[in-house]
C-alpha positions, 0 to 999 in steps of 0.5 A, a space after each residue: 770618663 769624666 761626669 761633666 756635672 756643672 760646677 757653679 760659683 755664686 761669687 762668679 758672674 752669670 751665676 744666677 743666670 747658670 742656677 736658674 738654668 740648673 733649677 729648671 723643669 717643665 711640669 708641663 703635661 704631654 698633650 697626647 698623654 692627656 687625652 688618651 688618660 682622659 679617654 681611660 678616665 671616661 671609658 671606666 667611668 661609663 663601662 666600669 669592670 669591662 674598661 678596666 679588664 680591657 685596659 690591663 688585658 692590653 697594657 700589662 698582657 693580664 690573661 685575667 678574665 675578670 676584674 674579680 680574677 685580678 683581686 690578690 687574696 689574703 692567702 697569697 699576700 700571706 704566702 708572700 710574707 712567708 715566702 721571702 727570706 728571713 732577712 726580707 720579712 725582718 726588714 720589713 717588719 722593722 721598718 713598718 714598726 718604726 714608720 708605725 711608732 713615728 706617725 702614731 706619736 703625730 696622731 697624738 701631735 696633730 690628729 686628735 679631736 679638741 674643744 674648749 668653752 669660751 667665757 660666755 660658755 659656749 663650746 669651740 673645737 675641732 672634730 677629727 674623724 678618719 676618712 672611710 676608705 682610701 686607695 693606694 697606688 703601688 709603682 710596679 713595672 720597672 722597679 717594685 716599692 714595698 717601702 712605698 705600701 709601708 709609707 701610704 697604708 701605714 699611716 692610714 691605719 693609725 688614722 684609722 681609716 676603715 678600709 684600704 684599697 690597694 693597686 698595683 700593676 703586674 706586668 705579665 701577671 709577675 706579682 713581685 712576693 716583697 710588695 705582697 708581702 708588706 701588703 700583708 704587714 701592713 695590713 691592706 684590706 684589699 689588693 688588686 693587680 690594676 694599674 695605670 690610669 685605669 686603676 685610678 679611674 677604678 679607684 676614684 669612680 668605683 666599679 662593680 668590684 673595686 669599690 669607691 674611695 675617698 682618696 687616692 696617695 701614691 706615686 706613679 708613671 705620667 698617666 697616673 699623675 694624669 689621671 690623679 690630677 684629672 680626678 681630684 674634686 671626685 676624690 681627694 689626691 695626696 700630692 702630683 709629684 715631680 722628679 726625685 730631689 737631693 739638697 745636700 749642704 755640707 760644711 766638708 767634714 763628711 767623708 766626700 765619696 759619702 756625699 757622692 753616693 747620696 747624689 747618686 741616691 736620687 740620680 739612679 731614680 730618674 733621668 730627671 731626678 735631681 742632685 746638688 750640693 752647696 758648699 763653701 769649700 771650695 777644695 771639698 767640692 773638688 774631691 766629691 767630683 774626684 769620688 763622682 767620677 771614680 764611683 759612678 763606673 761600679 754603679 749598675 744604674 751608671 747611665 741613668 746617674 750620668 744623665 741626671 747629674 749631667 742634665 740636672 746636677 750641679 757642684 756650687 761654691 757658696 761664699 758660707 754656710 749661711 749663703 747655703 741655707 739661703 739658696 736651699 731656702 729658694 730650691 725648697 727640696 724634697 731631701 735635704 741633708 745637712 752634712 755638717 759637724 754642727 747640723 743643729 746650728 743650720 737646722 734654723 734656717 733652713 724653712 722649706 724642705 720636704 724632709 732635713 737629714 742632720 749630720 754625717 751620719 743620716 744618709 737620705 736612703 734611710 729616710 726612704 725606708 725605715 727612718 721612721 717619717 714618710 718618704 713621700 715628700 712634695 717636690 718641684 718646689 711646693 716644699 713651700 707650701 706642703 708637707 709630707 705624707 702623714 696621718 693628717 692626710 687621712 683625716 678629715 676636721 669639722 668644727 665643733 660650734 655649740 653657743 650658749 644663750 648668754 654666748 648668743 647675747 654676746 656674738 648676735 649683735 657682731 653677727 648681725 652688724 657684719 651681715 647687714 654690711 654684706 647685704 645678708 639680712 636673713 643672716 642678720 636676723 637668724 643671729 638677731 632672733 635669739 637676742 633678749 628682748 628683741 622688738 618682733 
C-alpha cells in the first residue's frame, strides 16, 4: 500500500500554508502528567530512598527491597562487557575511542582556561573548571541506548568531572548486558536501576543512597522531560528534547532507495518523529517515494514509519539548491544531510542544524553511533540557538579579574561615572577609593 506522504511544491499555491501544517508540533505538556511528576517530584524530595523504592517497586515491578539493593555493582557492569559478543564489545569499544578522541580535540577547542594582561597590566581571562558530579538518564523500556551512555558519560569524563552518576529503568528488574556494558567502557562511577521521574527527583535532590548531582543529560519518556524541566535551577539540565528530526537536502545524484531509508531512520523512532526532503528535481522526488513505498513493507517498524511519514513527513520540490538551504534555515533540524556531488558548496549556507552530514556517503545512522560528535542534538527548532551535547556542558567559566593599581587609575574614573549614573554611589566610591590623590 501506497505511503500517502505529502508531496509539496514551493512554486504551487498554498505552499506555505501546507509547510506550516507539516512543521507543526505542540510541545504543549499533558496536564495530568504534569501533576502526577510534580507529585513524584515532592514526595522523593520529602521522603527520599522510601519514595524512590515505592515509585520503581510499582511502575517497573522492582522486587528490590532497598534503594541500596537497585545500585548495579562494578562487578556486574564488567560481567556485561564480558559477556556480549565479540562483535558487540568491538563496536562499542569503537565507537567510544572515536566519541572519545572528537571531544577530547573540543576540550582543547572550547574547554581550557585562558587569560591575558591588558596595557595597564592588569589580568583578564576565564577560568574553566569541571563540574563535580552529574547525572545520566539512560532511556530503558521499549528500546535499550548504549550509545546513548557513550554520548552523555564520555564527554563528561574528558571534562573531567569528578563523578558520574548513572540511571536507567529496568522494567522487570531485565537489565539489557550492552547498556552495562558500555556503562562499563565508559567508565560510570555508579549505576542505579531507577527511572522515570523519580530517578530525576533522585538525582537532582539527592537521597540517602543516590547522592546529589550537578547536572542532569539524557533523553527520556514525558515524565522525565517533566520532571528535568520542573528541576532545572536546582540542578542544570542539557536540553527538553522534542521528537527526532531528519532534513535531507539532496541534489539526486545519491542513490533514491539511500535516501528512503535515512527517512526511515528517524520515522521508525517515534510516531512523531520527522522526515522531510528538499529537492529540486522533481523526477528524483518521485523515485525516493517509488523506494518509499516498495522498502517500507520489509521494514519491522513499518507501522511506526507509516505513521510518521504520513503524519509528519513531507517530499518538497524546491525551485533550487539555494531555495533549499533557505528553508532548511527555517526548519533548524536536529539531522540534516546534505546528499549532494558538491556537499561543501551548500555547507555555507545552511546556519541552524544540530548536526550537518555531508555527502552520499554520511548517512545520519553513523552520527548516532560511532561518527564520533554527539548525538544529542537540540530539536523542535531550537537548533537556532543551542548546540549539541559537548564537553562545555559539563563545564562551568568564571572570570578571572586581577587589576593592577595603574589598571585602577585607568578604569576608576568610568567605573565611577557609570555608577553615579545608576544612582549606585557605593560602587562609585569603592572604584574611586583606589584612585591617586583622591580628596577623603
Amino acid at each position: 500500500m501506497s505511503v500517502a506522504i505529502r508531496q509539496l511544491a514551493t512554486a504551487a499555491p498554498g505552499f506555505e500554508a501546507e509547510f506550516q501544517r507539516v512543521l507543526h508540533w505542540s510541545a504543549q505538556t499533558d496536564q495530568a502528567i504534569e501533576e502526577r511528576v510534580a507529585s513524584i517530584l515532592a514526595d522523593v524530595k520529602l521522603r527520599g530512598d522510601a519514595a524512590v523504592l515505592e515509585y520503581t517497586q510499582r511502575f517497573e515491578a522492582s522486587t528490590a527491597q532497598s534503594v541500596a539493593a537497585l545500585e548495579i555493582a562494578h562487578a556486574e557492569l564488567q560481567a556485561a562487557r564480558n559477556a556480549i559478543t565479540p562483535a558487540q564489545r568491538s563496536a562499542l569499544a569503537a565507537a567510544a575511542r572515536r566519541v572519545r578522541s572528537f571531544h577530547e580535540r573540543q576540550l582543547d577547542a572550547c574547554g581550557r582556561s585562558w587569560s591575558y594582561r591588558d596595557d595597564d597590566g592588569s589580568l583578564l581571562g576565564q577560568k574553566v573548571t569541571p563540574l563535580d558530579r552529574v547525572g545520566i538518564y539512560v532511556p530503558g523500556g521499549k528500546a535499550a541506548y548504549p550509545s546513548s551512555v557513550l554520548m552523555s558519560a564520555v564527554p563528561a569524563k574528558v571534562a573531567g568531572v569528578g563523578e558520574i552518576i548513572m540511571v536507567v529503568p529496568t522494567p522487570n528488574g531485565e537489565r539489557n548486558p550492552l547498556v552495562l556494558a558500555a556503562a562499563a567502557i565508559a567508565d560510570v562511577d555508579r549505576v542505579f536501576a531507577i527511572g522515570g521521574a523519580q530517578a530525576i527527583a533522585a538525582l537532582a535532590y539527592g537521597t540517602a543512597t543516590v547522592p546529589a548531582v550537578d547536572k542532569i543529560t539524557g533523553p527520556g519518556n514525558a515524565y522525565v522531560a517533566s520532571a528535568k524541566r520542573r528541576v532545572f535551577g536546582k540542578v542544570g539540565i542539557d536540553m527538553i528534547a522534542g521528537p527526532s528530526e531528519i532534513l535531507v537536502l539532496a541534489d539526486g545524484s545519491t542513490p533514491p532507495d539511500w535516501v528512503a531509508m535515512d527517512l526511515f531512520s528517524q520515522a521508525e523512532h517515534d510516531e512523531l518523529a520527522q522526515s522531510i526532503l528538499l529537492c529540486p528535481d522533481a523526477g528524483y522526488i518521485a523515485r525516493v517515494k517509488t523506494e518509499i513505498d516498495r522498502l517500507l513493507p520489509g521494514m519491522p517498524r513499518r507501522d511506526v514509519i507509516r505513521a510518521s511519514l504520513e503524519g509528519r513527513g513531507a517530499l518538497i520540490h524546491t525551485r533550487s539548491m539555494d531555495e533549499a538551504c533557505a528553508i532548511s534555515n527555517r526548519i533548524a533540524p536536529e539531522h540534516l544531510e546534505v546528499s549532494s556531488r558538491d556537499p561543501h558548496r551548500w555547507e555555507p549556507l545552511l546556519v541552524h542544524a544540530g548536526a550537518i552530514f555531508l555527502g552520499a556517503f554520511t548517512s545520519e545512522s553513523l552520527g548516532d553511533y560511532c561518527a564520533g560528535p554527539n548525538h544529542v542534538l537540540p530539536t523542535s527548532g531550537t537548533a537556532r540557538f543551542s548546540s549539541p551535547l559537548g564537553v562545555y556542558d559539563f563545564q562551568k567559566r568564571s572570570s578571572l579579574i586581577e587589576v593592577s593599581e595603574a589598571g585602577a587609575q585607568v578604569l576608576g574614573p568610568i567605573a565611577a561615572e557609570l555608577a553615579y549614573g545608576e544612582g549606585l554611589q557605593a560602587h562609585a566610591k569603592a572604584a574611586e577609593f583606589r584612585l591617586k590623590g583622591r580628596v577623603q
